[in-house]
N, C-alpha and C positions, 0 to 999 in steps of 0.2 A: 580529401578530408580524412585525418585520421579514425581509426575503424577503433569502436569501443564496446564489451559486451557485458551486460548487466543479466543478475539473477535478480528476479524483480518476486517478491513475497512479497504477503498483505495477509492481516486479519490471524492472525496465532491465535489468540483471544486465552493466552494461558494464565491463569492463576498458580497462587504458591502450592497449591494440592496438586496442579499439573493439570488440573479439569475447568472446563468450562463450567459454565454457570448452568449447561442444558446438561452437565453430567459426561459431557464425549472428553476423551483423551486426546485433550489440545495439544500436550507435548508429545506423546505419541504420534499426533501427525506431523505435527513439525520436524521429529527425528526421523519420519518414514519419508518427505519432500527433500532433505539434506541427504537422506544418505540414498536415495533414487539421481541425484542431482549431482553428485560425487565423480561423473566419469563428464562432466560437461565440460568441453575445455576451454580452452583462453579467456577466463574471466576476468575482468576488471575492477570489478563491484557488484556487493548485495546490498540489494535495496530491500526496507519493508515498509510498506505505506501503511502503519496505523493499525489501532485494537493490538496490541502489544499485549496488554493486561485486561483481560475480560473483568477486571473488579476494580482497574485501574493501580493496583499493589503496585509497590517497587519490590515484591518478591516477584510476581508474575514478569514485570518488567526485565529483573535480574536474570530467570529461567530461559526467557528469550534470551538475551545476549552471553548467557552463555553458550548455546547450544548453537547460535549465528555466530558469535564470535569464534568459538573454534573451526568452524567451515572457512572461516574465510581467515582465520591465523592461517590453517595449512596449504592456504593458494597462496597466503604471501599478497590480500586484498585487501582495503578499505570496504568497510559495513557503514552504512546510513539509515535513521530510520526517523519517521515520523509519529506524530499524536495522530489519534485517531479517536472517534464520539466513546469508546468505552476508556480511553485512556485519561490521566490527572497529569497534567501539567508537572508539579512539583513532584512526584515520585518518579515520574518522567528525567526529568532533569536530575535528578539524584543516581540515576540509574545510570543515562546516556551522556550528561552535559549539551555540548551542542548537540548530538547524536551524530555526528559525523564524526567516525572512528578508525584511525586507521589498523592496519595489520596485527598490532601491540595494543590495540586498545587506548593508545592514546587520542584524546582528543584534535581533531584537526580542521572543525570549524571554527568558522566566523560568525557568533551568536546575531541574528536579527531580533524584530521582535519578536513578542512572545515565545515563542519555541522553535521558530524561523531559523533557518542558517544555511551556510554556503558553502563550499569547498570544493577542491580542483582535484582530476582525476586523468594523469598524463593529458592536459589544455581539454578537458572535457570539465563545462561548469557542472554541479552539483546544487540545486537551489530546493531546502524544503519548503513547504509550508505548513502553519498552524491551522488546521480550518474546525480544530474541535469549540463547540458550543457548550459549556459545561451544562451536564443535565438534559443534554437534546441529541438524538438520533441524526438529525440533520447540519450540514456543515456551515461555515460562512469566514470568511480569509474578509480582516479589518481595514481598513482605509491605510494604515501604520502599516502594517505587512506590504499591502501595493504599492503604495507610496516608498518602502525598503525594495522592492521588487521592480521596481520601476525603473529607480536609480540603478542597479546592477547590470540592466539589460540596454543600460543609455552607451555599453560599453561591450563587444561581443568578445567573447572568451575564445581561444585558438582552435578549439575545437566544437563549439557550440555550447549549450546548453541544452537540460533536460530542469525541467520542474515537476516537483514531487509532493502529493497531497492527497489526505484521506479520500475527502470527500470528491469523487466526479463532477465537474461542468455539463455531464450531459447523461441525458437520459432515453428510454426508448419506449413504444407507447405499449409494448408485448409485457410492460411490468408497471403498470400505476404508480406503485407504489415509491417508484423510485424518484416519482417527480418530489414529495413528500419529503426524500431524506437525503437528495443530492446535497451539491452545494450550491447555496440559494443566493449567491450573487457570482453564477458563472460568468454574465454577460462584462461584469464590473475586471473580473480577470483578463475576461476576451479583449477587451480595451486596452490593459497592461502588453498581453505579448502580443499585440498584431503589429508586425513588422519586427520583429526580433528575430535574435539566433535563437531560439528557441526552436529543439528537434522533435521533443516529443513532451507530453503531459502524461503522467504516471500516474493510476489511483489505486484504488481499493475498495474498499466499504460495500460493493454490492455482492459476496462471494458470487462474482458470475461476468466471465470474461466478456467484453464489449469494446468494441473500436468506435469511433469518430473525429470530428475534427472542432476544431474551439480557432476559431482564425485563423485558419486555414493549416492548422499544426494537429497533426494526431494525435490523438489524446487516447490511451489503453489502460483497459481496470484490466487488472490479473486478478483470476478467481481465488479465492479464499484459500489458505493452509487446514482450521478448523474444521470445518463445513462449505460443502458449496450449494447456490439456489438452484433448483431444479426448474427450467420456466416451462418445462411442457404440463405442469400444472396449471389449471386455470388460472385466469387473470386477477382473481379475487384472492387467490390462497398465495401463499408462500413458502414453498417446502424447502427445506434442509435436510439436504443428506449426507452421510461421511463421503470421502475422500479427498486428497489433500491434492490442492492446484500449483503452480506456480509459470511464471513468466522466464524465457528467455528472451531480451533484448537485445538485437544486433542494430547501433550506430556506425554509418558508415559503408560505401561500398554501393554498386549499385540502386538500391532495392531498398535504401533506409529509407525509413526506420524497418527492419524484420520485426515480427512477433514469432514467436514457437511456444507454443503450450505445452506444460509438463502435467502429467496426472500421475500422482506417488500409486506404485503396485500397493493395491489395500484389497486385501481379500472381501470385505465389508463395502466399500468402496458404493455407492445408489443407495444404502439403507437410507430410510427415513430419521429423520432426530428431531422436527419437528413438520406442524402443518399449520400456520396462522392465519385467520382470515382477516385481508386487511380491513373490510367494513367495521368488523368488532374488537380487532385486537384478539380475539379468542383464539387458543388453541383447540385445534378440532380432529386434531392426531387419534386419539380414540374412536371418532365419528365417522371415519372413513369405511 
């Protein structure tokens, strides 16, 4: 089976100022993950699973794809990217179209629903999906998406498939909260790819790396570009701290799916940026 390698980002969360909404330099971590990432070789494609736009802008939107788009003109790759719970649909699409882009920045998906789409990467399928809820933290991928989803995988692509979506099918019990704002009809998914070429499920949305399996297919969140969760905080809190994550993907070859975790050199890199308690919602960053 041919061998395919993905740069897997999630969660930029950059606005048109370059700053997140907690005040950190979103784009600043973004250009410290690219250019720590720059000596990685034989890449195929960048992926970002979602929060594109921490305010949902199509300038935040626009800030990411320049600073992915030029990483991946100078490989000579296709960029892909998904919605995510802070991202808007329509400035989404003004930005990306299908968000499957190749090298040029041209367009090279196949739109589904919603914000869904598809496209091919040397017989490696490319499948996103929509799971943002407007107005909610937590995910959910529609009957129309699966039912789009469904149909594509009745048919196996030359080199498998990978599906791409903000929100995780699974969670683990070392963080409560994640039950809360996963995606809340994984099981309805697990139905869709069990028994497909489907290689792996790619998320986002928790800044905080975790593996498992969804039908017997592994399924990997890449920690956050922004911020990443810190879990050896109690199980009640939620801390945020700088430095920027990302995923190396190897399909193909003994040992697939590989994972390799990247962490961008940040001199800053464990500071605190926030401390939430999930019981009240409260930040409690001062109170420690």
């Amino acid at each position: 089976m041919a061998t395919h390698r993905i740069l897997h980002l999630s969660d930029p969360h950059v606005t048109g100022s370059g700053f997140d909404e907690d005040g950190v330099d979103a784009a600043g971590a973004l250009d410290r993950i690219l250019h720590d990432a720059r000596f990685v070789p034989d890449l195929d494609l960048v992926l970002v699973t979602g929060d594109i736009a921490d305010d949902g802008s199509a300038e935040g939107c626009a800030a990411v794809l320049r600073r992915v788009g030029a990483f991946a003109r100078e490989r000579g790759i296709p960029h892909v990217y998904t919605t995510g719970n802070h991202d808007a649909r329509e400035p989404f699409a003004k930005v990306f179209g299908s968000a499957h882009l190749g090298p040029d920045g041209a367009d090279l998906g196949s739109p589904g629903p919603q914000r869904a789409a598809v496209s091919a990467v040397s017989g490696l399928r490319i499948i996103t999906l929509d799971s943002l809820v407007p107005g909610s933290v937590h995910g959910f991928v529609d009957e129309e998406q699966l039912a789009w989803l469904g149909g594509l995988l009745e048919r196996p692509a030359p080199a498998g498939s990978v599906v791409a979506l903000h929100h995780p099918p699974i969670v683990t019990g070392a963080s409560p909260s994640m039950a809360r704002v996963n995606l809340q009809n994984g099981e309805r998914l697990a139905e869709v790819l069990a028994g497909s070429d489907v290689r792996a499920v790619l998320c986002g949305h928790y800044h905080s790396q975790l593996s498992g399996f969804l039908s017997g297919i592994p399924v990997w969140v890449t920690p956050g570009v922004v911020t990443r969760i810190d879990l050896t905080a109690p199980p009640h809190l939620v801390r945020g701290v700088l430095g920027a994550g990302a995923t190396v993907v190897d399909l193909g070859g003994p040992f697939s799916p590989v994972f390799h975790t990247l962490h961008a050199r940040d001199p800053r890199a464990g500071e605190q940026v926030y401390l939430v308690d999930t019981g009240s919602g409260r930040d409690v960053s001062a109170e420690e």
